[in-house]
C-alpha positions as CSV (number, residue, x, y, z in Angstrom):
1,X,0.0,2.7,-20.9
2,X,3.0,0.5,-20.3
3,X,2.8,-3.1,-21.5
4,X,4.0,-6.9,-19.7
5,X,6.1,-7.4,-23.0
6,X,9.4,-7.9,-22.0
7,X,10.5,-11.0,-19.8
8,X,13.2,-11.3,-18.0
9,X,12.3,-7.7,-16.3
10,X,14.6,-5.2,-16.6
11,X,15.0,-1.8,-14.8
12,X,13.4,0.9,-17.3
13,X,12.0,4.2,-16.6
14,X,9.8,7.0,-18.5
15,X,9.1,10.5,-17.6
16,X,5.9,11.6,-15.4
17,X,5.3,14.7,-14.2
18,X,8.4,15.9,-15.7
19,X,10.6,13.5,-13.7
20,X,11.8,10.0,-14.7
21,X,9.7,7.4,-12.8
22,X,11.8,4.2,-12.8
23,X,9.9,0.0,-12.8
24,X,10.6,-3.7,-13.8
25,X,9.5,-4.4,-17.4
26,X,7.2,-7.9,-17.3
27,X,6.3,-7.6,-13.4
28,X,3.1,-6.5,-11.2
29,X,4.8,-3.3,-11.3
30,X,3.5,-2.3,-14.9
31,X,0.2,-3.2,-13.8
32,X,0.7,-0.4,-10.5
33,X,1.6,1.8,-13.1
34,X,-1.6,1.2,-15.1
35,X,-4.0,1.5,-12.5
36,X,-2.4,4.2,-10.1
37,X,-1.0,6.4,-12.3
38,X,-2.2,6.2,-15.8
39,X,-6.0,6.1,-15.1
40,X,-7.8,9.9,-14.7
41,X,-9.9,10.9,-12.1
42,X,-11.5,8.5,-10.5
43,X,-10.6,5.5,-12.1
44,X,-7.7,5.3,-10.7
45,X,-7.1,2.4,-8.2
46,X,-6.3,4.6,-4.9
47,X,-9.1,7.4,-5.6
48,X,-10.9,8.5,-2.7
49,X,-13.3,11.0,-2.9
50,X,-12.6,12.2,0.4
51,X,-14.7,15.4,1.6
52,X,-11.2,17.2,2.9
53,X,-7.7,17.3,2.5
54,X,-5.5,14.7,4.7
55,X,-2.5,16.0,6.4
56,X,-0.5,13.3,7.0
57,X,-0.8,10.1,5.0
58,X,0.1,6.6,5.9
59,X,1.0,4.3,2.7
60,X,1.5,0.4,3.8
61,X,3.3,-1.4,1.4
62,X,4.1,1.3,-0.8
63,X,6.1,-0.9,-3.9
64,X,7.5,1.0,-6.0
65,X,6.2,4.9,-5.5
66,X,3.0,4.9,-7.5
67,X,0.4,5.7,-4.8
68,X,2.8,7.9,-2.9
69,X,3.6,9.6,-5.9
70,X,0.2,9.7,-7.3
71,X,-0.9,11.5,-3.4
72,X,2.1,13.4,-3.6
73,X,0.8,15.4,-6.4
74,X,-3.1,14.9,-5.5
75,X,-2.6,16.2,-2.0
76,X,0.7,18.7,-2.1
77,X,0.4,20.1,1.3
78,X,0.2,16.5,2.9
79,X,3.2,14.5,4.4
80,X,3.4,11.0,3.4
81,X,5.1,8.1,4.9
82,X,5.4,5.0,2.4
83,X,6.6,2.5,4.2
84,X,8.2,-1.2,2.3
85,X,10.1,-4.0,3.5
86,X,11.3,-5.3,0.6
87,X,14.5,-4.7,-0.3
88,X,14.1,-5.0,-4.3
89,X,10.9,-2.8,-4.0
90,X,12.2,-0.2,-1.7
91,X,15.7,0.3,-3.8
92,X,13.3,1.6,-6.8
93,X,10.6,3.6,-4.7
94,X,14.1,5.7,-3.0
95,X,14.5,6.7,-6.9
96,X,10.8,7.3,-7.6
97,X,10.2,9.7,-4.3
98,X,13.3,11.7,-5.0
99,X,11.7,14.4,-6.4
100,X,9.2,14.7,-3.6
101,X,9.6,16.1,-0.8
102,X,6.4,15.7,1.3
103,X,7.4,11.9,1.4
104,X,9.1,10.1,3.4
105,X,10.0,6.4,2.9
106,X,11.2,3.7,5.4
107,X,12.5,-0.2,4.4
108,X,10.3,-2.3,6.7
109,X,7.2,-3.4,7.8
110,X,4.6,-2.9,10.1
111,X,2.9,-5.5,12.7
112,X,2.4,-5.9,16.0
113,X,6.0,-6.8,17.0
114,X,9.6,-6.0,16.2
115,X,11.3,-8.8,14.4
116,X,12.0,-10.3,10.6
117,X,10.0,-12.7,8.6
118,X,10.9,-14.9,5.2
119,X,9.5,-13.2,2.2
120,X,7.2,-15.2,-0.2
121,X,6.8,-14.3,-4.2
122,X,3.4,-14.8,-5.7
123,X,3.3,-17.6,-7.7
124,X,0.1,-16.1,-9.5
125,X,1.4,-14.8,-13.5
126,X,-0.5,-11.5,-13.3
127,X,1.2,-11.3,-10.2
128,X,4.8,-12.0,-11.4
129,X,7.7,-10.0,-8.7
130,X,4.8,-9.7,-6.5
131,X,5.9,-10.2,-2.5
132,X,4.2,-11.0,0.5
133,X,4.9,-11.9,4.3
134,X,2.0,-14.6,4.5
135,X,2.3,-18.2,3.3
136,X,-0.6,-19.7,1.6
137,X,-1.6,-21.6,-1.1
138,X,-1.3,-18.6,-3.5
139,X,2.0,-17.0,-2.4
140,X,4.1,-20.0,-2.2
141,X,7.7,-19.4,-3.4
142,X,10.2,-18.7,-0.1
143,X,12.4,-16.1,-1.8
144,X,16.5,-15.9,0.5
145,X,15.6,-12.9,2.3
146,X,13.5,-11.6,5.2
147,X,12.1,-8.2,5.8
148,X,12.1,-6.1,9.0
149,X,9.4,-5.4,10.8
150,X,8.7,-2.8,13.2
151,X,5.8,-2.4,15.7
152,X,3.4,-0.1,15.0
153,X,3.2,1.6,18.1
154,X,6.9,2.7,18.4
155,X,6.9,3.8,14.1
156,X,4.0,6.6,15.0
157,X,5.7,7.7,18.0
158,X,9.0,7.6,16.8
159,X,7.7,10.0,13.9
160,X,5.2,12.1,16.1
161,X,2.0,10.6,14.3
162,X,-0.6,11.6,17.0
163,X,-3.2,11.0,13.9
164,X,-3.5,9.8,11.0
165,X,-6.0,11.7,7.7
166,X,-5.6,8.2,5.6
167,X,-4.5,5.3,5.2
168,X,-3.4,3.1,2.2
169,X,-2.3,-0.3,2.4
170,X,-1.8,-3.1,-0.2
171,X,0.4,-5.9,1.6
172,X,-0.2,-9.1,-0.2
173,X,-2.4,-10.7,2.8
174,X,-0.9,-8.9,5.9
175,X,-3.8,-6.2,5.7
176,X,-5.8,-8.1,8.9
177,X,-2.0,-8.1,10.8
178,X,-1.1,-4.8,10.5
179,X,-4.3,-2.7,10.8
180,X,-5.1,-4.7,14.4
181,X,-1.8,-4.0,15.3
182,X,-2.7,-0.1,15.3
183,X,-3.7,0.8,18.4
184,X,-7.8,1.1,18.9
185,X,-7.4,4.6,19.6
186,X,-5.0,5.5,17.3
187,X,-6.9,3.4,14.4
188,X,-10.7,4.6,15.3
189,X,-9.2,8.6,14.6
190,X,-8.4,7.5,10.9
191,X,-10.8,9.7,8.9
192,X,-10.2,7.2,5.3
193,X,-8.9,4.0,4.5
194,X,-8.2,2.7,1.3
195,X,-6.9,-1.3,0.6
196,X,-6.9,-4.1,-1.1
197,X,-8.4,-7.2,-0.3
198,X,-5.7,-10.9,-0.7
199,X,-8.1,-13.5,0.6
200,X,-6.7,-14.1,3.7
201,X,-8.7,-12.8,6.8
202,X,-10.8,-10.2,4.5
203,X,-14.0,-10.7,6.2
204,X,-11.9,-10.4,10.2
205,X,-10.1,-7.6,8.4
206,X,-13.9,-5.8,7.5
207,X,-15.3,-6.9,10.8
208,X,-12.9,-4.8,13.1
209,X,-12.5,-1.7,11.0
210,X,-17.2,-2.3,10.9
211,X,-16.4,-1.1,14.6
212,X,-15.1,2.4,13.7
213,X,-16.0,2.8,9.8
214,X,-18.3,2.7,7.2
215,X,-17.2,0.1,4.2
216,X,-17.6,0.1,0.9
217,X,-16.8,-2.8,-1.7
218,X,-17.7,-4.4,-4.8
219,X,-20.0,-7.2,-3.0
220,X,-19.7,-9.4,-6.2
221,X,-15.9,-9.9,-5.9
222,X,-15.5,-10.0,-2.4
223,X,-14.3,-13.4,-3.0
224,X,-11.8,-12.7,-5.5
225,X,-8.4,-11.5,-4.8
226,X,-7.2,-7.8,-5.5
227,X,-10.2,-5.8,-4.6
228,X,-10.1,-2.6,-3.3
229,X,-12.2,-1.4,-0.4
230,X,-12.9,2.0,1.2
231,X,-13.4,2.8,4.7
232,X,-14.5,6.2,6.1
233,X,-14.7,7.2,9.9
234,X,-18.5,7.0,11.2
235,X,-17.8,10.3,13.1
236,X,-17.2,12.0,9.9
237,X,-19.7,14.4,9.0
238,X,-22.1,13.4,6.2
């Protein structure tokens, strides 16, 4: 387990799975590391106990590497696409994904339009180097750069995703903007998702996926940022 010791953060890296695996000393990315990669089995944060093996896999706001390597490994025969807008993050998850070769990664976002918006960094200390899209009174420091976005429409046909096994996403609020910028026919073939909750628009968020899937969350900290729910497809058998 890797420890929020050092401050300023500094680029370091440690072997995992026989390859170096490169994060920020004294930022939210030793806490990634803790939960995604360091926990067995199913405590770790991105578990799913899915009853098949996804093909392709869809990781939204994929940081650093940890969940895409963590699938990479968990699910070898599937091809995931990691996708991160932020330049900082994205520079580090290109090292991370080297060794991989079912995943691809791409340097923007995802929403319902082309375009660029001002990046935020969470102001929250357990949170420290943590980036977000969405203004509120929790992410509140304008950071001098913007990240792409690119409409989700033209990503899955530019990259011939007719379907999508599962989804991942952890965006720092912009779960509700991006997964209702999937189209309804695209989103309501999604056999599992798996996110994280940020406060902002959880409940619209859990209302439209309620059309297509079956949710499951810790009811008691709905109300609390960070936590993870699970969505599987009601036409799933079982």
């Amino acid at each position: 387990m890797l420890h929020w010791a050092e401050r300023p953060s500094r680029l370091r890296s440690f072997t995992f799975n026989g390859h170096p695996f490169f994060y920020r000393s004294g930022t939210a990315d030793v806490s990634a590391l803790n939960e995604v990669l360091f926990r067995k089995g199913k405590k770790s944060e991105y578990y799913f106990p899915l009853d098949g093996e996804p093909k392709v896999i869809l990781d939204i706001g994929g940081h650093i590497g940890a969940s895409a390597v963590y699938y990479a490994i968990k699910y070898p025969q599937a091809m995931i696409y990691a996708v991160e807008p932020v330049p900082a993050n994205f520079d580090i998850l290109q090292k991370n994904i080297a060794p991989y070769p079912n995943i691809r990664a791409f340097n923007f976002g995802l929403g319902h339009e082309n375009g660029s918006f001002p990046v935020y960094e969470d102001e929250n200390p357990v949170n420290t180097g943590g980036y977000s899209m969405v203004a509120d009174s929790k992410v509140g420091v304008r950071l001098d750069m913007a990240a792409k976005i690119r409409r989700v429409g033209e990503f899955l046909a530019e990259n011939s995703l007719d379907s999508v096994d599962l989804i991942k996403i952890d965006t720092e609020g912009a779960e509700y903007d991006i997964l209702t910028a999937f189209p309804d026919k695209t989103l309501k073939r999604v056999k599992w998702i798996i996110g994280e909750l940020h406060d902002h628009k959880d409940f619209e968020l859990l209302a439209h996926l309620s059309k297509w899937f079956h949710i499951g969350l810790n009811k008691e900290k709905i109300r609390f940022r960070y936590s993870i729910f699970r969505a599987v497809n009601r036409n799933l058998p079982g």
